[in-house]
LUMDO-575629 format. One record per residue (C-alpha): x, y, z; residue number from 1. Coordinates in pm, whole numbers, plus 50000, padded with zeros to 5 digits. Layout:
# residues N
+-------+-------+-------+-------+
:     X :     Y :     Z : fivex :
+-------+-------+-------+-------+
:     X :     Y :     Z :   NUM :
...
+-------+-------+-------+-------+
This chain:
# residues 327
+-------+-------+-------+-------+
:     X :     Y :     Z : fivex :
+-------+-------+-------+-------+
: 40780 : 68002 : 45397 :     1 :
: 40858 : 67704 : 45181 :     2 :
: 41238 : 67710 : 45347 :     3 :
: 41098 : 67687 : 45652 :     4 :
: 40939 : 67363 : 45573 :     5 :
: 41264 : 67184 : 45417 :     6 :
: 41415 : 67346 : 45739 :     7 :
: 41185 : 67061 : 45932 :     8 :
: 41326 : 66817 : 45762 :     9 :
: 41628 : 66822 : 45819 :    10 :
: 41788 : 66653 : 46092 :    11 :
: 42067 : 66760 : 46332 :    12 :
: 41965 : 67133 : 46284 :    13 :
: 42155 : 67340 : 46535 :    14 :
: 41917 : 67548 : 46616 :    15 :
: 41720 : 67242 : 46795 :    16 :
: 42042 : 67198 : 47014 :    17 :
: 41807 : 67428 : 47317 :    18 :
: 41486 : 67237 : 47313 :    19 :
: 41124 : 67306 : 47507 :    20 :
: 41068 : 67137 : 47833 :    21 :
: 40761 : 66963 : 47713 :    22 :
: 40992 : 66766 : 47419 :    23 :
: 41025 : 66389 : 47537 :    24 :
: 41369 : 66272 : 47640 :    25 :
: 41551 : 65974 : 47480 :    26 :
: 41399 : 65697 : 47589 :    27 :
: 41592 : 65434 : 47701 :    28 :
: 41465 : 65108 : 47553 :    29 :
: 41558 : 65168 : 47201 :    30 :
: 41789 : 64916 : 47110 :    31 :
: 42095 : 65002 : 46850 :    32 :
: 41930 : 65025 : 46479 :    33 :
: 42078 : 64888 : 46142 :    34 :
: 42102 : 65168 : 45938 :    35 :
: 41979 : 64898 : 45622 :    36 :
: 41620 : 64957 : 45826 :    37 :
: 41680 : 64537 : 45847 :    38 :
: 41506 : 64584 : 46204 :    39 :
: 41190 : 64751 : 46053 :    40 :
: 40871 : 64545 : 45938 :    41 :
: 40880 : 64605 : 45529 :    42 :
: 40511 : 64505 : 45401 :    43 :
: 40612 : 64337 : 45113 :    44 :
: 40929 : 64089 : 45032 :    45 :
: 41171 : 64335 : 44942 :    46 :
: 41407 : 64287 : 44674 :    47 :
: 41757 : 64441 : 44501 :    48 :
: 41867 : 64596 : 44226 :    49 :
: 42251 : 64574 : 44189 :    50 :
: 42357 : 64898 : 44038 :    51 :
: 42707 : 65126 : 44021 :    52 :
: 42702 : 65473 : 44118 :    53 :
: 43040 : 65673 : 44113 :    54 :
: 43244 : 65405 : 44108 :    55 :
: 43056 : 65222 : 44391 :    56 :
: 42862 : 64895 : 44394 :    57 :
: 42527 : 64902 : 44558 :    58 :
: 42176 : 64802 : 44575 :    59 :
: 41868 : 64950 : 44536 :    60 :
: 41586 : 64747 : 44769 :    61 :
: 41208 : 64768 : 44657 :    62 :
: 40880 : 64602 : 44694 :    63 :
: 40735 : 64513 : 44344 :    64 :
: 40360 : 64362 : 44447 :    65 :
: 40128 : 64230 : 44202 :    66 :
: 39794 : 64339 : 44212 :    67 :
: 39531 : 64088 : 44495 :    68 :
: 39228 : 64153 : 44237 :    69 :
: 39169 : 64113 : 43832 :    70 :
: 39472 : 64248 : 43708 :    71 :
: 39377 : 64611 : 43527 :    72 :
: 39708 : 64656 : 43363 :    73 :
: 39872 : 64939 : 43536 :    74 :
: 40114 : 65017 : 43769 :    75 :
: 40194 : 65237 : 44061 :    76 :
: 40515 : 65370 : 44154 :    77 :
: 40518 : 65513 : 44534 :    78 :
: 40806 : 65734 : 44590 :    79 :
: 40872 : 65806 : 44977 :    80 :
: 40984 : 66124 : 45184 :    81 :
: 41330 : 66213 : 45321 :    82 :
: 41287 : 66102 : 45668 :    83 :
: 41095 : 65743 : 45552 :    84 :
: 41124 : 65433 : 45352 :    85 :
: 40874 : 65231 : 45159 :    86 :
: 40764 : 65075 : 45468 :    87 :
: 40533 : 65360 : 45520 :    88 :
: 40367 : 65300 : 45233 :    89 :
: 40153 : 64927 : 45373 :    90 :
: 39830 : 65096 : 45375 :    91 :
: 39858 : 65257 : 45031 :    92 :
: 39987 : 64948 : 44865 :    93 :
: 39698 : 64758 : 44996 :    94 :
: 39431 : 64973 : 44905 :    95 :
: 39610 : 65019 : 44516 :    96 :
: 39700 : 64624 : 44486 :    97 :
: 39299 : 64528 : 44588 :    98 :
: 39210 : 64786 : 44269 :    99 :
: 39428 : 64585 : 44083 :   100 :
: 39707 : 64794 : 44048 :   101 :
: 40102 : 64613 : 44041 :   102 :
: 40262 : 64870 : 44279 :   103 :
: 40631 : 64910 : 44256 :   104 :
: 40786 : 65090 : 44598 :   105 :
: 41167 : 65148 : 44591 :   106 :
: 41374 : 65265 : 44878 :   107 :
: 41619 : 65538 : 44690 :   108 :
: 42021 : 65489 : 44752 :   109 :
: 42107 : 65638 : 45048 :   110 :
: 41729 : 65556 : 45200 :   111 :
: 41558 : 65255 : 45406 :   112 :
: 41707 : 64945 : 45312 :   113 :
: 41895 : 65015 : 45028 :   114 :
: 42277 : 65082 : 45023 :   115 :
: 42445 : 65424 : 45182 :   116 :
: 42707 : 65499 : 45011 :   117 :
: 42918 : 65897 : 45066 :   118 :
: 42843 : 66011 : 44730 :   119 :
: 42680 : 66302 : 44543 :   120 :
: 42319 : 66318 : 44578 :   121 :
: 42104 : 66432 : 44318 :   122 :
: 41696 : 66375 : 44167 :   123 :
: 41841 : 66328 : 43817 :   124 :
: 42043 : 66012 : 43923 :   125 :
: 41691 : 65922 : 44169 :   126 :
: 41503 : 65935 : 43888 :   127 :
: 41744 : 65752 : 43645 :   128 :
: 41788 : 65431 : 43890 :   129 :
: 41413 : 65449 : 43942 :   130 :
: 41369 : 65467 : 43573 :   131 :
: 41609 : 65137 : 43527 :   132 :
: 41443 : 64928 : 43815 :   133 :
: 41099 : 64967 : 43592 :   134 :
: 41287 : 64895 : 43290 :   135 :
: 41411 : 64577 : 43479 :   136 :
: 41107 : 64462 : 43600 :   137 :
: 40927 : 64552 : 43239 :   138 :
: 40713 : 64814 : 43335 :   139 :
: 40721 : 65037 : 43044 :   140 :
: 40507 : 65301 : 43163 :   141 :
: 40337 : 65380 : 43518 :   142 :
: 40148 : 65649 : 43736 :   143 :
: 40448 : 65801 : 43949 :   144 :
: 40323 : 65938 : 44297 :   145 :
: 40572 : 66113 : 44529 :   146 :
: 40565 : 66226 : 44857 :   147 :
: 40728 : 66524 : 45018 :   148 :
: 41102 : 66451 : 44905 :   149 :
: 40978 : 66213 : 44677 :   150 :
: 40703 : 66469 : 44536 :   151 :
: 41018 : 66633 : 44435 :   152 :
: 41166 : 66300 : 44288 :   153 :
: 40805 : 66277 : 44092 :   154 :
: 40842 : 66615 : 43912 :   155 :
: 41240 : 66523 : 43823 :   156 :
: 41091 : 66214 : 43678 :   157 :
: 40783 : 66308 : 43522 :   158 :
: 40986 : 66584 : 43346 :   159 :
: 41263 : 66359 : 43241 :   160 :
: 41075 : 66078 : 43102 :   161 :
: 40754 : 66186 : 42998 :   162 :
: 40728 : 65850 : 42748 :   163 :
: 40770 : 65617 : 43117 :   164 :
: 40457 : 65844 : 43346 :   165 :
: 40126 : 65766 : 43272 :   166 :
: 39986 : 66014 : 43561 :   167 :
: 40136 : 66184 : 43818 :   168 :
: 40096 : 66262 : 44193 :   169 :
: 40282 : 66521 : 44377 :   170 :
: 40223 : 66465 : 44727 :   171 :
: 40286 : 66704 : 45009 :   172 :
: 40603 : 66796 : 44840 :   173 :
: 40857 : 66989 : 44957 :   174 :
: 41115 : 67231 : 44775 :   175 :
: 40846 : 67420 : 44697 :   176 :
: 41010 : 67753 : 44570 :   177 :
: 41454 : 67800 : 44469 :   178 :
: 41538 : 67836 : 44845 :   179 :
: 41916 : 67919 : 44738 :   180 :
: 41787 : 68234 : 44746 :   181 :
: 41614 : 68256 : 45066 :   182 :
: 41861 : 68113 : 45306 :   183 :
: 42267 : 68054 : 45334 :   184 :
: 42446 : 67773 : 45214 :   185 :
: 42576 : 67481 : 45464 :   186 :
: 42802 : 67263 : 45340 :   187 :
: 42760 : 66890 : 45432 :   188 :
: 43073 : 66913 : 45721 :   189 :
: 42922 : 67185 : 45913 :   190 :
: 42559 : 66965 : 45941 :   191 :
: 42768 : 66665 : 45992 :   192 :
: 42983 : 66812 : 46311 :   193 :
: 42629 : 66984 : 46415 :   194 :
: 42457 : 66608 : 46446 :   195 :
: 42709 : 66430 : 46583 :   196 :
: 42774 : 66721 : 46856 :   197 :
: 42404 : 66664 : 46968 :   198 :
: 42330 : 66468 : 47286 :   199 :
: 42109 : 66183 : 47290 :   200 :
: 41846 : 66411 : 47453 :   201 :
: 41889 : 66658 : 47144 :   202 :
: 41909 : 66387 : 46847 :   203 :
: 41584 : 66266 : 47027 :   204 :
: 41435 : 66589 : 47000 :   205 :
: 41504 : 66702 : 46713 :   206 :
: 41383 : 66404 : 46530 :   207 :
: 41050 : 66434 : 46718 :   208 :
: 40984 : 66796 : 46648 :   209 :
: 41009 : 66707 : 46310 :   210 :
: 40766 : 66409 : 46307 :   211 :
: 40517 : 66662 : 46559 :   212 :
: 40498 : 66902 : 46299 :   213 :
: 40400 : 66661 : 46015 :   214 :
: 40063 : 66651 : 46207 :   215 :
: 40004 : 67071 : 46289 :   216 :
: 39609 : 67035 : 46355 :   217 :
: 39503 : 67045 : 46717 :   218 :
: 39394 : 66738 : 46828 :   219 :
: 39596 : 66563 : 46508 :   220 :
: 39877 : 66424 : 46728 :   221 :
: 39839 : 66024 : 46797 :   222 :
: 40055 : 65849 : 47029 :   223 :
: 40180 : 65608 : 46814 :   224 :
: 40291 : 65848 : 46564 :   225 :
: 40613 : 65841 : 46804 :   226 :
: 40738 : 65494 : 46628 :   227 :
: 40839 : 65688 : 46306 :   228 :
: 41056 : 65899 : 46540 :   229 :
: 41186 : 65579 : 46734 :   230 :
: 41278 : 65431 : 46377 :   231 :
: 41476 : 65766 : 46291 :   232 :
: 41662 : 65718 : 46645 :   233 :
: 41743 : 65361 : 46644 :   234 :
: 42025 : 65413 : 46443 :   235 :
: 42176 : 65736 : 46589 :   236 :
: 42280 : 65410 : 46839 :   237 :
: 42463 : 65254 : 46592 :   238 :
: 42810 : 65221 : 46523 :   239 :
: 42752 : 65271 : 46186 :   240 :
: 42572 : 65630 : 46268 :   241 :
: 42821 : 65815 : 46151 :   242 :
: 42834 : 65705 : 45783 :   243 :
: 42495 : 65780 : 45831 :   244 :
: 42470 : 66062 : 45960 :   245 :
: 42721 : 66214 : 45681 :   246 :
: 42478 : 66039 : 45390 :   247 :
: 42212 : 66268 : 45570 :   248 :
: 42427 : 66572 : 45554 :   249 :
: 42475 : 66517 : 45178 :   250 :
: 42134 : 66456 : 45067 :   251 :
: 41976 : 66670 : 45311 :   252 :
: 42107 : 66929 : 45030 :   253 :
: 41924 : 66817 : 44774 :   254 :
: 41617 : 67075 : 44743 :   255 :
: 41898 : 67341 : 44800 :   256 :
: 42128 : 67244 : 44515 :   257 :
: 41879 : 67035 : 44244 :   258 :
: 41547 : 67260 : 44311 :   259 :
: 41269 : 67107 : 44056 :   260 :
: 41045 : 67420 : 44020 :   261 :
: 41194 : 67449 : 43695 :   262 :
: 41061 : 67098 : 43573 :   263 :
: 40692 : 67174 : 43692 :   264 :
: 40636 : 67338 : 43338 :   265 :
: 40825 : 67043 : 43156 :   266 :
: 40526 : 66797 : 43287 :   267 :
: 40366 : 66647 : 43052 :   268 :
: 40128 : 66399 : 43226 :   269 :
: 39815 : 66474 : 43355 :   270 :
: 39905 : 66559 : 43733 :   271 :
: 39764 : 66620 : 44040 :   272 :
: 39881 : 66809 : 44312 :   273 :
: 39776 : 66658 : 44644 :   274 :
: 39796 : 66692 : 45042 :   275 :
: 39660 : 66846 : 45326 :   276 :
: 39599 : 67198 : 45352 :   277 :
: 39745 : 67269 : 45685 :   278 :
: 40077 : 67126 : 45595 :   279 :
: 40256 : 67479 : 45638 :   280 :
: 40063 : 67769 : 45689 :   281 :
: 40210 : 67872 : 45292 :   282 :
: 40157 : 67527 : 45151 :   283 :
: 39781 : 67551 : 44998 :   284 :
: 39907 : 67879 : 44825 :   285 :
: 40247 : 67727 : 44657 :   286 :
: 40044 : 67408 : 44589 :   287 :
: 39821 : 67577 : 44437 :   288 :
: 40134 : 67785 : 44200 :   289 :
: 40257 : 67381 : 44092 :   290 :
: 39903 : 67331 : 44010 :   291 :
: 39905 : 67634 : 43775 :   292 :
: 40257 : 67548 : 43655 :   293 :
: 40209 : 67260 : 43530 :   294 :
: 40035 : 67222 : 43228 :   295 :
: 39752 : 66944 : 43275 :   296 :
: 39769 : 67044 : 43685 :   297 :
: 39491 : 66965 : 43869 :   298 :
: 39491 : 67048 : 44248 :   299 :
: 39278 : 66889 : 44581 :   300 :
: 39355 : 66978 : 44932 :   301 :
: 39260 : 66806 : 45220 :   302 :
: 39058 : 67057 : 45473 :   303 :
: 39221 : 67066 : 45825 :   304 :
: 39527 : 66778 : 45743 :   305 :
: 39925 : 66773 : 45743 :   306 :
: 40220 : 66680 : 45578 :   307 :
: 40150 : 66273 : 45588 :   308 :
: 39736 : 66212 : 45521 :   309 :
: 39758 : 65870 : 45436 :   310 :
: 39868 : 65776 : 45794 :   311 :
: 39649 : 66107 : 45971 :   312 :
: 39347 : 66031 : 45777 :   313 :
: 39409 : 65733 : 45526 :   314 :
: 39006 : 65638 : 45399 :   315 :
: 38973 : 66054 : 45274 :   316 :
: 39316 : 65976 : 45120 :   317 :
: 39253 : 65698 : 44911 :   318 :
: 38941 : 65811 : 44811 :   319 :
: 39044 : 66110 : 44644 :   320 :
: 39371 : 65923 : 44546 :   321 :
: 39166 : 65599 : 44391 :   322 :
: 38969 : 65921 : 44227 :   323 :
: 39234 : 66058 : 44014 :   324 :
: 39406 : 65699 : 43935 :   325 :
: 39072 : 65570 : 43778 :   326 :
: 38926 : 65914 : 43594 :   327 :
+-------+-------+-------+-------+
């Protein structure tokens, strides 16, 4: 079920406090983490956008990169996942900014390297800051492609303003169906106490189960796919962790309390609904419900792929991503 699969994204779960044998320890040379992601390799200069949330100054980071070949006017926005940043993004920018694409990647408040402040977190205020760092960099319209939290962020947007989205992409997305009617509430405190009760052993775990099962085929798995979970741990080592930790308890109940299936039918771009198949066993049927939703939908699966393609199998990706952009 769709719950299930926001369920894996979610870290600190209790119920991954009793893990299998075969999950990896904590390995020992991870070194404490900033949780501004100022250790991890961005692609791109990254920049910031000063704005004030509930009464709180902070900063918005993104990557705006002009296009590497003859310039053909339009603009990408990538919109990342709950447990990434922009950073994963390098190989899509690339492959968009040699089309000639601008491509515009921002790291969402609470995410990567932009501030984490304890506030309320909500897609309507996502997709308003995202909408004023395009107005501040003059981008007056753009194709807006989300994936998995941010294919959520890309429906809130597309539905809100319709005049700013050229095209859009929904992307492996989660909150797939209204799961406050599928599984209990948990209020921020109780996920907060349940991560910071966790051992090293079980942070470690947890956060690679969840990165494992972004990749469900057989023989999917890579070895280095293990640095995404290393980047989720670093911090856990921090002394800022906490503050964290609680930021991750708040917006971790976002596709609880803001579901977007409600905005699918308010899309008026032309949109396609993307990803691999195999993602969860339910996902090619619900994708295929957005697809039908929405009113210019158009849906592609990728045969025998996960939750993340363009790192599992990134030439099919931009293919059929480069595809949609230039029909």
């Amino acid at each position: 079920m769709a719950s299930q699969h926001i369920a894996l994204t979610i870290l600190g779960c209790a119920s991954l406090l009793a893990q299998p044998p075969s999950l990896p320890k904590a390995p020992t040379d991870v070194k404490p983490g900033s949780i501004a992601y100022e250790d991890i390799a961005y692609p791109y200069p990254v920049s910031t956008l000063p704005l004030t949330l509930y009464g709180q100054d902070v900063r918005m980071a993104y990557m705006d990169v002009p296009p590497a070949a003859a310039p053909n006017g339009r603009t990408v926005v990538l919109l990342h996942g709950m447990n990434f940043g922009g950073f994963y993004f390098a190989g899509v920018i690339d492959v968009l900014r040699k089309e000639g694409f601008r491509v515009v990647v921002p790291d969402q408040i609470g995410f990567g390297r932009s501030s984490k402040p304890i506030i309320a977190y909500k897609f309507h205020d996502m997709a308003a800051n995202t909408r004023k760092l395009l107005q501040t960099l003059g981008v007056n319209s753009a194709v807006i492609v989300g994936h998995s939290m941010g294919g959520m962020l890309a429906a809130r947007f597309s539905a809100s303003y319709p005049e700013m989205t050229e095209r859009t992409v929904i992307y492996n997305p989660i909150g797939l169906t209204d799961i406050r009617y599928e599984r209990p509430w948990r209020t921020a405190e109780e996920a907060y106490k349940a991560t910071m009760a966790q051992t090293a052993d079980q942070t470690y775990q947890g956060m690679y189960a969840t990165i494992r099962r972004y990749f469900p085929g057989p023989n999917s798995w890579k070895p280095e796919y293990e640095n995404y979970v290393r980047i989720l741990y670093a911090p856990t080592l921090s002394s800022e962790w906490p503050r964290l930790a609680m930021v991750r308890a708040i917006y971790q109940q976002m596709p609880y309390l803001d579901p977007v299936v409600y905005d699918w039918p308010k899309i008026k771009s032309r949109t396609l609904v993307f990803g691999g198949e195999i993602d969860t066993p339910t996902f090619a049927a619900e994708a295929k419900h957005i697809a039908d939703t929405i009113p210019k939908g158009e849906l592609k699966l990728l045969p025998g792929l996960g939750h993340v393609p363009h790192i599992e199998a990134p030439d099919l990706f931009y293919r059929e991503l480069l595809k949609f952009l230039k029909s």
